[in-house]
C-alpha positions as CSV (number, residue, x, y, z in Angstrom):
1,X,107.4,100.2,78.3
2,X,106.9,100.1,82.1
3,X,109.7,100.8,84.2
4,X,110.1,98.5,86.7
5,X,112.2,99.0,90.2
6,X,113.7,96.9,93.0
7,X,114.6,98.7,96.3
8,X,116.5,96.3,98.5
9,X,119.1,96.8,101.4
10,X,122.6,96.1,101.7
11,X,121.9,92.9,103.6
12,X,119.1,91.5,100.8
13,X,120.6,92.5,97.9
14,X,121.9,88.9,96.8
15,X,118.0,88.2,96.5
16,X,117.3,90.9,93.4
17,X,118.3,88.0,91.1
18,X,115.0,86.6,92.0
19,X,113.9,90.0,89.9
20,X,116.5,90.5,86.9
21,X,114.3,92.6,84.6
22,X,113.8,95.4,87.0
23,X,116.4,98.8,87.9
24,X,118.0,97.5,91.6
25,X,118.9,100.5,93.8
26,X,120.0,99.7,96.9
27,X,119.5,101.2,99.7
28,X,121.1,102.6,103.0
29,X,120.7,105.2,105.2
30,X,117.9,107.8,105.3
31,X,115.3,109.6,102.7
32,X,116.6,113.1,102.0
33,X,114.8,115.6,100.2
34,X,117.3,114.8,96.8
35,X,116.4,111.4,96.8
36,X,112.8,112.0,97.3
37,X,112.9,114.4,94.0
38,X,114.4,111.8,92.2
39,X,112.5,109.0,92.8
40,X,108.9,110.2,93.7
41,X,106.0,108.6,91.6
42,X,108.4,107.4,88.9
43,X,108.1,103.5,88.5
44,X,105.3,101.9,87.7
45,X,106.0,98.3,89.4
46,X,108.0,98.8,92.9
47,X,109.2,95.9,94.4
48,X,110.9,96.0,97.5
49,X,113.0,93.4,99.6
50,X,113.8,95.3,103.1
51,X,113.1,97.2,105.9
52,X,111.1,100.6,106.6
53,X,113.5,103.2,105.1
54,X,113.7,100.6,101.9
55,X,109.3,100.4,102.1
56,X,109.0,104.0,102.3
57,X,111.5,105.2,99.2
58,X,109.0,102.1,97.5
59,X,106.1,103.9,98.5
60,X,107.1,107.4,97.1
61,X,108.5,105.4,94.1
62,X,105.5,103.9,93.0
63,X,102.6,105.0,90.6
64,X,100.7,102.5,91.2
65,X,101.8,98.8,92.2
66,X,104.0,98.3,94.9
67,X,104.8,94.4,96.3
68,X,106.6,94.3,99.5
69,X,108.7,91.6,101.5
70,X,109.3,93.5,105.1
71,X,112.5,92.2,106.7
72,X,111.8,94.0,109.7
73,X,109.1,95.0,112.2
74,X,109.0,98.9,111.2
75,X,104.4,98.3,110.1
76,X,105.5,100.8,107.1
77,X,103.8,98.7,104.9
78,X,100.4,99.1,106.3
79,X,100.7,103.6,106.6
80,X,99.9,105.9,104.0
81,X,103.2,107.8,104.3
82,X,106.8,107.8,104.2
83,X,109.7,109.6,106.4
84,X,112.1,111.8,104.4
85,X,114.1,113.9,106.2
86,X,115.4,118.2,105.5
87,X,118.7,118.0,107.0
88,X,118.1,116.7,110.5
89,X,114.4,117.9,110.3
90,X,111.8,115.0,109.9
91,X,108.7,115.4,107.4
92,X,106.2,112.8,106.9
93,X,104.9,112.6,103.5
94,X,101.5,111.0,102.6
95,X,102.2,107.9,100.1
96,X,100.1,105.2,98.4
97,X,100.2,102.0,100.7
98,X,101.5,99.0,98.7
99,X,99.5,96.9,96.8
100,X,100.8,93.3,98.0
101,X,102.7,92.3,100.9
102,X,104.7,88.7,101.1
103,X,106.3,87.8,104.3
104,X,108.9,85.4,103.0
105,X,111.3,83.9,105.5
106,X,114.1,83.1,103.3
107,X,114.6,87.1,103.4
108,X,114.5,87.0,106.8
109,X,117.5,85.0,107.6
110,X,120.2,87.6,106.7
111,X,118.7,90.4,108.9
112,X,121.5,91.3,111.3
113,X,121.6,91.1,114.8
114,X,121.4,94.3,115.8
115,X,118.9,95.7,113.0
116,X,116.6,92.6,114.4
117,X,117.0,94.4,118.0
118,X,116.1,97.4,117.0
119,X,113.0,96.7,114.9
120,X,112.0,94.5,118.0
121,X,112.2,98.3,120.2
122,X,110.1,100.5,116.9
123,X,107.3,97.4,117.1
124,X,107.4,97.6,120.6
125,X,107.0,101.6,120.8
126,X,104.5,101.4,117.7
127,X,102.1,99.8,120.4
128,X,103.2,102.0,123.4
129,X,102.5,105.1,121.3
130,X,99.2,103.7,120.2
131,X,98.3,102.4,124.0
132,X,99.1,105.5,125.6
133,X,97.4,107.6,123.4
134,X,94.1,109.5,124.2
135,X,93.4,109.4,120.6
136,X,93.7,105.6,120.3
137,X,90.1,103.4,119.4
138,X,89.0,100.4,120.4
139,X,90.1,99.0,117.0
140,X,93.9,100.4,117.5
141,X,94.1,99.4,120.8
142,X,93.2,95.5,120.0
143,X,95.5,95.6,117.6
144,X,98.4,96.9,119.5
145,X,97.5,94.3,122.3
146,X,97.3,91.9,119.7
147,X,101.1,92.9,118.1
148,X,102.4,93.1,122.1
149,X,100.8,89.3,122.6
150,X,103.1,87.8,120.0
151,X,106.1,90.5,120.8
152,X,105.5,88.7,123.7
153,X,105.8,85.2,123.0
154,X,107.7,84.9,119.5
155,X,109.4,82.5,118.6
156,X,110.3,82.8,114.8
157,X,111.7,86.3,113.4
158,X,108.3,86.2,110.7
159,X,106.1,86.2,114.0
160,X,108.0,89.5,114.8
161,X,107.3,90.4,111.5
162,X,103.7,90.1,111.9
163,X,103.5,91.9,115.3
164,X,105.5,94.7,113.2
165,X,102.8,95.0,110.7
166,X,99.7,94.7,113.2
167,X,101.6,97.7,114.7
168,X,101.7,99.7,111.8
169,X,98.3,99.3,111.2
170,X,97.5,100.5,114.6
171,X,99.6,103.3,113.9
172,X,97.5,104.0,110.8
173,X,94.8,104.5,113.0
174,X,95.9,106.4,115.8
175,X,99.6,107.9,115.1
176,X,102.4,108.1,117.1
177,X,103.0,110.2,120.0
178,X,105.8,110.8,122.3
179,X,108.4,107.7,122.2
180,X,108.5,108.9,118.4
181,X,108.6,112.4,119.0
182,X,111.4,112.2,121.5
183,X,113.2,109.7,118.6
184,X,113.1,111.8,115.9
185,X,115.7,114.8,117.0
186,X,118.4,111.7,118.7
187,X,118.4,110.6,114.9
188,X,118.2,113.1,112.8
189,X,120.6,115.3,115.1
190,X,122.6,112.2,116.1
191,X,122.8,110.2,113.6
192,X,121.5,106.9,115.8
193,X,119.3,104.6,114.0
194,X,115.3,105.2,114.7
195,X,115.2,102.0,116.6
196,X,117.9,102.0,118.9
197,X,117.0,105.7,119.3
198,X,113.7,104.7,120.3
């Protein structure tokens, strides 16, 4: 028998009826090297209802199919690896990318205030990264201008959503560079949240 898991966050949790014959974990916080042990390639359908933290403990969950409905503008659905962190140290770990991904605005609409803020600032610094970046490529750099065009002009969350994801496939192309690196030691030392670090 295939064993089947939802991921979702504290604030989309009251959507894993929409999937009642799968585990539900939910999620909070960050990846740590425990969880990662326990989780990693273990599932062979992963679906997951949430943010980046939520898409990247899906994407070490997984064997093999992996839907994803991004509530925020993190673009970890479209990289090949997940954050888990040692402690305070950060460690990017390659990872399958998922197999399907749903924008679905009904899972939108409980995204709090501040989480939408700072997902808005990790898009935004996605691009900047990739922009100011003397490895970025013609391809990259479109579609960070592209991403920054809509950041821009939004006017529905899923538009953000879509910016997010055109940013993380930038950032599949040419990675991240300093705005990240800065981040990484203000949350893992501090504590703050990656996109209000950022």
């Amino acid at each position: 028998m295939q064993k089947k898991l939802l991921i979702c966050s504290n604030s989309t949790k009251k959507h894993s009826k929409d999937f009642e014959e799968s585990d539900v974990f939910v999620f909070a916080g960050k990846i740590k090297l425990d969880m990662y042990e326990k989780f990693n390639n273990k599932y062979d359908n992963v679906v997951v209802i949430g943010g980046g933290g939520c898409i990247d403990l899906g994407k070490i969950a997984s064997k093999s199919n992996l839907v994803c409905y991004p509530t925020t503008a993190s673009g970890a659905c479209q990289t090949s690896h997940s954050v888990v962190w040692d402690n305070d140290k950060k460690l990017s770990i390659r990872t399958m990318k998922p197999t399907d991904v749903i924008i679905k605005e009904e899972y939108l609409k409980s995204l709090p205030t501040s989480a939408f803020r700072d997902t808005y600032s990790d898009a935004v610094s996605h691009n900047l990264d990739v922009l100011y970046s003397n490895k970025k490529t013609i391809v990259s750099e479109e579609l960070a201008l592209r991403s920054m065009r809509i950041l821009k002009n939004y006017s529905t969350k899923k538009e953000v959503i879509i910016a997010g994801n055109l940013a993380g496939d930038a950032i599949e192309i040419t990675p991240t560079t300093l705005l990240h690196s800065l981040s990484y030691p203000i949350t893992g030392r501090y504590k703050i949240p990656h996109g209000e670090a950022l």
